[in-house]
C-alpha positions as CSV (number, residue, x, y, z in Angstrom):
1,X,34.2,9.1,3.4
2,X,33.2,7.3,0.1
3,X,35.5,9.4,-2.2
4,X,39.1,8.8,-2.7
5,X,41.5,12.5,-3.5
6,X,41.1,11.3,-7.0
7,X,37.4,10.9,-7.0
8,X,37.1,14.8,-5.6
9,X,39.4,16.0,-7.6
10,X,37.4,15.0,-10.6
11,X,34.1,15.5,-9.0
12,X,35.3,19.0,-9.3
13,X,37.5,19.3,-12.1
14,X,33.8,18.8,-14.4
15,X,32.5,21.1,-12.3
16,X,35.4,23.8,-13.1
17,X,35.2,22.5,-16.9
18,X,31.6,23.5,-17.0
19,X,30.7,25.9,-14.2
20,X,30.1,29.2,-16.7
21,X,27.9,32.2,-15.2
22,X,30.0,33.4,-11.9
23,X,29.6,33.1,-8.4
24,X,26.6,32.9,-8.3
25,X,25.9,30.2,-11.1
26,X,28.9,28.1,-9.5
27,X,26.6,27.8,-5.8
28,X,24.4,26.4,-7.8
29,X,26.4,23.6,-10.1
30,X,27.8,23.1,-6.0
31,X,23.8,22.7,-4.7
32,X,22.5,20.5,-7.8
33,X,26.1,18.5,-8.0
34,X,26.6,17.8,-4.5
35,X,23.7,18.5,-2.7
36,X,20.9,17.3,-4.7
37,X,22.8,14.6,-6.6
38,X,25.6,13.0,-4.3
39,X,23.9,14.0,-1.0
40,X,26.9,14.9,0.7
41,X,24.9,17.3,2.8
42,X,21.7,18.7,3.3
43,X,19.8,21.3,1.7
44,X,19.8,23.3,5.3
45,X,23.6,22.5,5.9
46,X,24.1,23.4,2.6
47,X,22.8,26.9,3.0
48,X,24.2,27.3,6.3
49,X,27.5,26.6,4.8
50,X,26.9,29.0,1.9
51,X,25.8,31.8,4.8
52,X,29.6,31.5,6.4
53,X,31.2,31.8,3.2
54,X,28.9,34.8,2.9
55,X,30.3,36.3,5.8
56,X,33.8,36.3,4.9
57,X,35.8,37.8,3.1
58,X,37.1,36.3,-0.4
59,X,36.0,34.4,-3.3
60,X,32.2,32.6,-1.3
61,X,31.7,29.9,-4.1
62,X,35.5,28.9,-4.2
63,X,35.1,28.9,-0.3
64,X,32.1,26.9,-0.1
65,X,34.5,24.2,-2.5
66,X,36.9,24.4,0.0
67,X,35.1,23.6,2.4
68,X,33.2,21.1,0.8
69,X,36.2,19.1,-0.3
70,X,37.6,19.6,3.9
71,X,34.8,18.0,5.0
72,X,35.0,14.9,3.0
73,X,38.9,14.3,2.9
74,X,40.1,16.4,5.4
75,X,42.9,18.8,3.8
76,X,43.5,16.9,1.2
77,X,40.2,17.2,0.3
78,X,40.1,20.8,0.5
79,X,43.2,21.1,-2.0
80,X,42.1,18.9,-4.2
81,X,38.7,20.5,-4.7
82,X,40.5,23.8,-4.6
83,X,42.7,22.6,-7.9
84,X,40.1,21.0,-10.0
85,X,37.4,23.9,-9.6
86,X,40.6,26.9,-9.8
87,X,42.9,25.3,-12.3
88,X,41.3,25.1,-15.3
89,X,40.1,28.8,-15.4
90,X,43.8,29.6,-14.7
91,X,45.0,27.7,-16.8
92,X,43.5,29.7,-19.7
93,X,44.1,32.9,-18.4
94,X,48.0,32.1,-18.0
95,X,48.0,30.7,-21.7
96,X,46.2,33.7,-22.8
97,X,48.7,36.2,-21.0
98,X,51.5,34.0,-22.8
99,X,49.8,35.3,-26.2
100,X,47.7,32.0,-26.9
101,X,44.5,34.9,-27.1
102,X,42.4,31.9,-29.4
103,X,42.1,29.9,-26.0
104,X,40.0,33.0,-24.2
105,X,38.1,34.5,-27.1
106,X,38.1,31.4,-29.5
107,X,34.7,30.7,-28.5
108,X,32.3,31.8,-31.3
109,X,29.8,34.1,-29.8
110,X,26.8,32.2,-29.9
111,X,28.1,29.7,-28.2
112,X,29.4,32.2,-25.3
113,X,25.7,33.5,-25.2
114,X,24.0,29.9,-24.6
115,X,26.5,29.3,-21.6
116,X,24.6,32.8,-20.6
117,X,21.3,32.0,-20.6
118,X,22.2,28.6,-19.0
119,X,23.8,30.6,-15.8
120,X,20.5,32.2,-16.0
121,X,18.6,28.8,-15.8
122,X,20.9,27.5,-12.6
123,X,20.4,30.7,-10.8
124,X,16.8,30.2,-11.2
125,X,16.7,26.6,-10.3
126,X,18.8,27.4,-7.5
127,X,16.7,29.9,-6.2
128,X,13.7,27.8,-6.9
129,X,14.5,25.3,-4.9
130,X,16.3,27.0,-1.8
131,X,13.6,29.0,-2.0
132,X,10.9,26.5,-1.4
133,X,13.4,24.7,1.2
134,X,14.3,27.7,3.3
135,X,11.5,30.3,2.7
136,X,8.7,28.4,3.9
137,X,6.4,31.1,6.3
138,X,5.5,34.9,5.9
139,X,8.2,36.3,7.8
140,X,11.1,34.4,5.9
141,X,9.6,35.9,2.5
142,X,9.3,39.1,3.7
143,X,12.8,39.1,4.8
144,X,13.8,37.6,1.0
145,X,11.5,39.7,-0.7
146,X,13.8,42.9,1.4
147,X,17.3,41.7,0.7
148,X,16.4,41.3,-3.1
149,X,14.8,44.5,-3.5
150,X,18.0,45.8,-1.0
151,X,20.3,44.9,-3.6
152,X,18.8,46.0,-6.6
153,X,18.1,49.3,-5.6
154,X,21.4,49.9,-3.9
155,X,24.1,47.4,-5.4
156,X,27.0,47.3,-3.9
157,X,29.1,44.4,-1.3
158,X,28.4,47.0,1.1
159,X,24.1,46.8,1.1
160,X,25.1,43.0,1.0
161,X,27.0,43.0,4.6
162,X,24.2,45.4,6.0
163,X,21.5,43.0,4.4
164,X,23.0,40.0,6.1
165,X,23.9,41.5,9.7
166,X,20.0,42.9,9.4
167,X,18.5,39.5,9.0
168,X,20.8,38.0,11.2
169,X,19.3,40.3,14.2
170,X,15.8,40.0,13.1
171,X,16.2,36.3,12.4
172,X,17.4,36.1,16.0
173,X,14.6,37.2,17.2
174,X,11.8,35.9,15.2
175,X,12.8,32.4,14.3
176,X,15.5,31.7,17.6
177,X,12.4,29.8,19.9
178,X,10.4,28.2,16.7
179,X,14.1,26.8,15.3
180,X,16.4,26.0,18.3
181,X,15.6,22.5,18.5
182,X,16.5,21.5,14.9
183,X,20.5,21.0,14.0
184,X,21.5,19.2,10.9
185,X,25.8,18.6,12.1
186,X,28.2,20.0,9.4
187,X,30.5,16.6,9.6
188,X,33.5,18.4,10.3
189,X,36.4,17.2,12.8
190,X,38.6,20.1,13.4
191,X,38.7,21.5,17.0
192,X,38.7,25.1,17.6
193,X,41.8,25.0,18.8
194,X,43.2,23.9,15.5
195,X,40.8,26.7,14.3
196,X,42.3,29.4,16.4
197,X,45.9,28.8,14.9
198,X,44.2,29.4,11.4
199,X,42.9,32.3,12.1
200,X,45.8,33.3,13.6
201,X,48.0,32.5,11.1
202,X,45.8,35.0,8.7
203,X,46.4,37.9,11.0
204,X,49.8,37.6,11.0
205,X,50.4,37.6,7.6
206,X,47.9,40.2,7.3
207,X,49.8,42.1,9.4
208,X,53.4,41.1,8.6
209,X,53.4,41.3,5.1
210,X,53.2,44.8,4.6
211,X,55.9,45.7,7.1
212,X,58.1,42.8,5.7
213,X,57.4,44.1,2.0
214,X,57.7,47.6,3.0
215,X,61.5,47.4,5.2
216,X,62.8,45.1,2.7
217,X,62.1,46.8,-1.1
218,X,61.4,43.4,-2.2
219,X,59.4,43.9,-5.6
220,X,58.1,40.3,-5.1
221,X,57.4,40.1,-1.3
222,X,55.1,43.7,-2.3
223,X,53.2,41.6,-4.9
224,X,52.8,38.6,-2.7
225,X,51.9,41.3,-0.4
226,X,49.2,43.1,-2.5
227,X,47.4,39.9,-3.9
228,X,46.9,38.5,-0.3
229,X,45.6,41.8,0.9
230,X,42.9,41.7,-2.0
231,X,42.3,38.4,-1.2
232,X,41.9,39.2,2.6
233,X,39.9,42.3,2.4
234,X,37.4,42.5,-0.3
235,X,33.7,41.6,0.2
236,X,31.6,40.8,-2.5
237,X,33.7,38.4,-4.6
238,X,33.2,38.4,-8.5
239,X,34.0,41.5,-10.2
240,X,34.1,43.2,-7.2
241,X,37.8,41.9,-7.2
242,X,38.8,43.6,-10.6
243,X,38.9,47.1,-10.0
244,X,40.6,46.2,-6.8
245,X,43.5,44.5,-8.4
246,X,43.5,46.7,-10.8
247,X,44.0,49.9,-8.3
248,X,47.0,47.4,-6.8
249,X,49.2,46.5,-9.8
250,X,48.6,49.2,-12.3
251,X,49.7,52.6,-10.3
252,X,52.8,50.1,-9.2
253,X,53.7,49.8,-12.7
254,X,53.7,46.0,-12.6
255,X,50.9,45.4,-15.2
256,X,50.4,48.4,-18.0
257,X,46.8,49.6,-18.2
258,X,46.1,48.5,-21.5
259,X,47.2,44.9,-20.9
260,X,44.9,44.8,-17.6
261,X,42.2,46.2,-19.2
262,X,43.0,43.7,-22.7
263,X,42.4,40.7,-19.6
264,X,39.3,42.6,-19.0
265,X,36.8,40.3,-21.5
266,X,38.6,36.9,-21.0
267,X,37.2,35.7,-17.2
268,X,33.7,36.2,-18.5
269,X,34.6,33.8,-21.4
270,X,36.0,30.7,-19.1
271,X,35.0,28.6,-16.0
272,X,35.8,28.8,-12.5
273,X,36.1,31.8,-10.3
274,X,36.8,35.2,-11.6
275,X,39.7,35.2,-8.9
276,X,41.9,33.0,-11.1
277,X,42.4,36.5,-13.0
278,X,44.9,37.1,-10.8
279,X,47.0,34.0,-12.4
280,X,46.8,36.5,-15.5
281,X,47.9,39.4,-14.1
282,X,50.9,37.2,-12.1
283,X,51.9,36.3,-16.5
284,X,51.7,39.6,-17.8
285,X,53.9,41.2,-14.4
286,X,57.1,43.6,-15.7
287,X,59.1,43.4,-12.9
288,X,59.3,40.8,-10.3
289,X,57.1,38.0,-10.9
290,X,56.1,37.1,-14.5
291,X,55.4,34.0,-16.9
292,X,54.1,30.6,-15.2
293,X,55.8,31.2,-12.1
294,X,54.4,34.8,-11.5
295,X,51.2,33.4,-12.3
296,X,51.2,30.3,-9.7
297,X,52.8,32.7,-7.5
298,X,50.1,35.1,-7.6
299,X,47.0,32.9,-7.8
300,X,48.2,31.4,-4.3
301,X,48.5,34.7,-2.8
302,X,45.2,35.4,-3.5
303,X,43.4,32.1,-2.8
304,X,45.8,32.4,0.5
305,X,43.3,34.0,2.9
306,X,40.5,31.9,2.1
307,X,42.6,28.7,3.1
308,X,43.2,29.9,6.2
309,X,39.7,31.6,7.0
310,X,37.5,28.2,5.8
311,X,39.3,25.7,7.9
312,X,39.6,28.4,11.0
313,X,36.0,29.5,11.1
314,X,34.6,26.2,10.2
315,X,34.9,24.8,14.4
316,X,33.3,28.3,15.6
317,X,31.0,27.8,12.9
318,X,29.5,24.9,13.6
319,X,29.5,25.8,17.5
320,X,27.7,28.6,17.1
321,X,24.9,27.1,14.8
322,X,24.3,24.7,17.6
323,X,22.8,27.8,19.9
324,X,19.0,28.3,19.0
325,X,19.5,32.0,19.0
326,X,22.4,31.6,16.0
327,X,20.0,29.2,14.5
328,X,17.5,31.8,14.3
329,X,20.3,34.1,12.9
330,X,20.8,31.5,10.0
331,X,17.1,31.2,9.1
332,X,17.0,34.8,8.6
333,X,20.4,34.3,6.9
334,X,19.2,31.9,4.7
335,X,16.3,34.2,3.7
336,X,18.6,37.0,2.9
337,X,20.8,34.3,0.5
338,X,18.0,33.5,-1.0
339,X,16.8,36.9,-1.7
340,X,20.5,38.2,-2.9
341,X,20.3,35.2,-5.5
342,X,17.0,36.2,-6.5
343,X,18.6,39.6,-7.2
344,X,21.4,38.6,-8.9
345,X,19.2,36.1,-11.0
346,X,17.6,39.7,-12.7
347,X,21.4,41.4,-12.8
348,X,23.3,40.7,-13.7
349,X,23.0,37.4,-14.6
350,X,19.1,37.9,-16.7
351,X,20.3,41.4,-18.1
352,X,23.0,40.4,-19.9
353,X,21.6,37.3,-21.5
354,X,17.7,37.8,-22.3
355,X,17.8,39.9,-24.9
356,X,14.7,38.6,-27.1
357,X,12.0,35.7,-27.1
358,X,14.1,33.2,-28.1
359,X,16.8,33.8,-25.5
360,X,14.1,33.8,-22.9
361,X,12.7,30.0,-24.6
362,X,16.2,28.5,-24.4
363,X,16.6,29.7,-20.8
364,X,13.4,28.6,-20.2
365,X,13.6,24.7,-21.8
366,X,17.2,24.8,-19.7
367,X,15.6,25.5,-16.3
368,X,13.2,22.9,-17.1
369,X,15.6,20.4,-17.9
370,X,17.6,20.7,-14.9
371,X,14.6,21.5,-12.2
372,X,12.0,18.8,-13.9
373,X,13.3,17.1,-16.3
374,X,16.5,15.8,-14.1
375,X,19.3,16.7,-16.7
376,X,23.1,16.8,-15.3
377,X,24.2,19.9,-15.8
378,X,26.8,19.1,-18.8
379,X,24.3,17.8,-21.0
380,X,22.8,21.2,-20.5
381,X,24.9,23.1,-21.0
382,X,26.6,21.7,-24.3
383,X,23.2,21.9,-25.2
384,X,23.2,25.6,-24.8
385,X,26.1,26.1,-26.2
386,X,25.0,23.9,-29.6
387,X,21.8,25.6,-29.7
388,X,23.3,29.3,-29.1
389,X,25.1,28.7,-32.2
390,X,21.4,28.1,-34.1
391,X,20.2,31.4,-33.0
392,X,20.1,34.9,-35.1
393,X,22.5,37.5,-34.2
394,X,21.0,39.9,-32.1
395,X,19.0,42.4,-33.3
């Protein structure tokens, strides 16, 4: 471990100052930060890890932070690259459910739109390169060529999990012989025992908390209650999440409809995972929770699941990619990851920033900078966000 807490914690505290374009942008800021840059792991360990957080439920890039930071500090490590990547996005979003509403929509709009079309130039260097790593034969494109056109036709978290369990099976079977000898170790020290306790620690609260929310009336137990479950149970990650909270605080009365759908435009405007809205809604709460307390309250409910799920699966995890027929699961995996990036890489991350020439021209000098030219990713992106400013309004 080279890294002290503090180093991590900044490590990831740029990367949550800069990481604009969702979860699938932040995967690759993670791959191009950490990966490429810092070599903490490799590129196949890398998208191994990114296939697990895949797999479960929750925020994946926020996960695949989590684990990150677990592996090279332990806990500690895990928190403190949960709180640098997490607490600057909340931190906004608190302040702007306080009424500070210049910190989420203070950015002029050209510069919002260059922090756009550089999400679209990290999507497309991250599928680039993953690409070229992890797609190297026939069958592996076919299989990525599927699960993009899979998710384009039919969109949904739904066609994801059916696109991932499909190339899982086929991968088993086609890559399982070929691929059963190679094993990059996820350097990880937890033992499944300590694993099992995890995992059952999220059941029980899974199952708990509603009972205990629903015999005692507690207004604040039912809100710790509701954020954990959305937390727990939704697939998908992003805005997927949104409409779920929604449909959880707003027919409770906890949150007005106008004020949820008012937060509606600010996580598109900050860092960070789009999760953090729940630190938000946690302000802007009625009854029970509200203000800075509401907000912590609520953001940890949320985040909760995934703390428990990362460190539980992790020791399963890495048992199971050890078996050659799991390791020709991953490759077909990996093939699938690849192809839902290239997906999202057309929508809805290139639909909603190539609008014209000169959007596609700055996208495209961006992925060049980063994939060729070697740029960290802050000096692209404030370059973005200067030269956004210099283009016309859209026509």
């Amino acid at each position: 471990m080279n890294e002290s807490l503090g180093q991590i914690f900044l490590i990831f505290l740029r990367l949550g100052l800069t990481s604009f374009g969702g979860p699938i942008a932040h995967l690759g800021y993670f791959r191009e930060e950490l990966v490429t840059r810092r070599r903490w792991l490799s590129e196949q360990s890398y998208a191994d890890l990114v296939a697990l957080c895949q797999f479960l439920p929750g925020p994946a890039s926020s996960q695949v932070g989590l684990a990150l930071g677990l592996m090279r500090h332990g806990y500690a490590g895990a928190l403190a690259a949960w709180c640098g990547f997490t607490l600057p996005s909340a931190a906004v979003l608190i302040l702007f459910a306080q009424g500070m509403t210049g910190y989420a929509y203070g950015i002029p709009p050209g510069m919002l739109h260059g922090l756009k079309l550089v999400a679209v130039a990290v999507v497309a260097q991250a599928v680039w390169n993953m690409g070229r790593s992890l797609c190297n034969d026939t069958w592996r494109i076919g299989l990525m060529t599927a699960a993009a056109c899979a998710m384009l036709l039919l969109p949904g978290s739904m066609t994801q999990v059916v696109v991932i369990f499909s190339t899982a099976m086929i991968g088993m079977r086609l890559f399982a012989v070929a691929d059963g000898a190679r094993h990059d170790p996820l350097p990880i020290a937890l033992s499944r025992r300590t694993g099992l306790a995890w995992l059952t620690l999220f059941a029980t609260l899974l199952a708990a908390l509603p009972v205990a929310a629903a015999d005692s009336h507690n207004t604040v137990l039912a809100q710790i209650n509701a954020f954990y479950r959305t937390g727990a149970l939704v697939f998908g990650g992003g805005h997927v999440v949104l409409p779920l909270l929604q449909a959880a605080v707003v027919p409770a009365g906890w949150v007005d409809n106008s004020t949820f759908l008012a937060g509606y435009g600010a996580p598109p405007a900050v860092t960070g995972p789009l999760f953090t809205y729940a630190a938000f809604l946690g302000a802007s709460m009625k009854t029970g929770l509200s203000g800075w307390t509401g907000a912590l309250v609520c953001l940890l409910a949320i985040f909760a699941p995934s703390f428990l799920l990362v460190p539980g699966m992790l020791p399963f995890w890495e048992r199971l990619r050890r078996n050659p027929r799991m390791q020709g699961a991953l490759s077909g995996v990996n093939a699938a990851v690849v192809g839902l990036l290239l997906a999202a890489l057309y929508q809805p991350v290139w639909t909603s920033a190539i609008l014209r020439a000169q959007d596609f021209a700055l996208a495209l000098i961006a992925f060049i900078a980063l994939t060729f030219w070697k740029q960290p990713p802050w000096r692209v992106v404030a370059g973005c966000m200067l030269l956004g400013l210099a283009l016309p309004g859209k026509s």
